[in-house]
C-alpha positions in Angstrom: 96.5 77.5 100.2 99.6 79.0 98.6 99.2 80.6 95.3 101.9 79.6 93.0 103.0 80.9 89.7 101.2 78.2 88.1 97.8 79.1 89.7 98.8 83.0 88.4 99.5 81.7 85.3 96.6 79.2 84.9 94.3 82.6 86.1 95.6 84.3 83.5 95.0 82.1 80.9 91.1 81.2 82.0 90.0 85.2 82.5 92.1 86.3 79.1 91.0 83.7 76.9 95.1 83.8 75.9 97.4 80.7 75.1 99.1 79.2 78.5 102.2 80.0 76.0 101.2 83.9 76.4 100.0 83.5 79.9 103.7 82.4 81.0 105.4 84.9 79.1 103.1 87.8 80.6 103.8 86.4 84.3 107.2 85.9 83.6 107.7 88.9 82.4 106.2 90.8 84.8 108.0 89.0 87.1 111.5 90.0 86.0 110.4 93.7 85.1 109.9 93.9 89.0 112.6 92.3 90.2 114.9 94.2 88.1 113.1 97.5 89.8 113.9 96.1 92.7 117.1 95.1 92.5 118.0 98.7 91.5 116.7 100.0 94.3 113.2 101.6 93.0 109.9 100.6 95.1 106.9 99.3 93.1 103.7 100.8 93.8 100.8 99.2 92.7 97.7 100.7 93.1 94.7 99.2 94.8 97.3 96.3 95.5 100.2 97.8 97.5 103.5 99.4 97.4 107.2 96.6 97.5 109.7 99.2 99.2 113.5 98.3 98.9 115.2 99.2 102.7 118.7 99.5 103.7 119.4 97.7 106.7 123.5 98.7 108.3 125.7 95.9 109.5 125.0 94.5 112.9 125.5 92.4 115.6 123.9 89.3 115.7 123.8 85.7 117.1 124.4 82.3 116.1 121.0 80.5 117.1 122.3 77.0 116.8 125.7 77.9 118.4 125.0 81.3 120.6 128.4 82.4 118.8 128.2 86.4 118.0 128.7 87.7 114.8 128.4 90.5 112.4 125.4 90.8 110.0 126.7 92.7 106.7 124.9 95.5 105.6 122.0 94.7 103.2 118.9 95.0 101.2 115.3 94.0 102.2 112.0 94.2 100.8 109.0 94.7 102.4 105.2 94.8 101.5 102.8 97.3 102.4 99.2 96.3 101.6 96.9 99.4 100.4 93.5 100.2 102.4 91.8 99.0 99.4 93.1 95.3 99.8 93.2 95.8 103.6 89.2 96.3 102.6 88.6 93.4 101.0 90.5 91.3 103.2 88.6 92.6 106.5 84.9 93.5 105.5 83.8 93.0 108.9 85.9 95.0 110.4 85.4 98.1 108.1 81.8 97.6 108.5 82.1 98.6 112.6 84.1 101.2 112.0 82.1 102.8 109.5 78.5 103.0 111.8 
């Protein structure tokens, strides 16, 4: 199952006891404050969560799929998504487990 904002916001509203009024503005805002952080470049670490880091890829050459006619990617911005070991924890207890004896 995906998790939409609506399940984030419904979430919100059932574990805060808030309004679904308040429980959109908080997601929404929360929302914007990091993809203006983004957008400026700054990563977002959050902790126990993982960290968003903003890359710079350099123009390149690339290739029509549909076509096979070459091209030139322009140089851009990317973010990627680096889970921390706490949530790589809780997403893999089993494997921890073997490790650990």
């Amino acid at each position: 199952m995906t998790v939409t904002k609506e399940n984030l916001r419904e979430g919100l509203y059932t574990s805060m006891g808030m309004t679904k009024e308040d429980a959109y503005r908080i997601l929404e805002t929360l929302l914007e404050l990091m993809k203006g952080t983004l957008a400026e470049g700054e990563d977002i670490l959050l902790s126990g969560f993982g960290k968003f880091d903003v890359k710079a890829k350099s123009k390149r050459r690339g290739r029509n799929p549909s076509t096979g006619e070459d091209l030139m990617l322009s140089a851009r911005r990317v973010v990627t998504f680096k889970c921390s070991s706490v949530l790589k924890e809780k997403m893999n207890p089993q494997r921890v487990a073997k490790i650990r004896k």
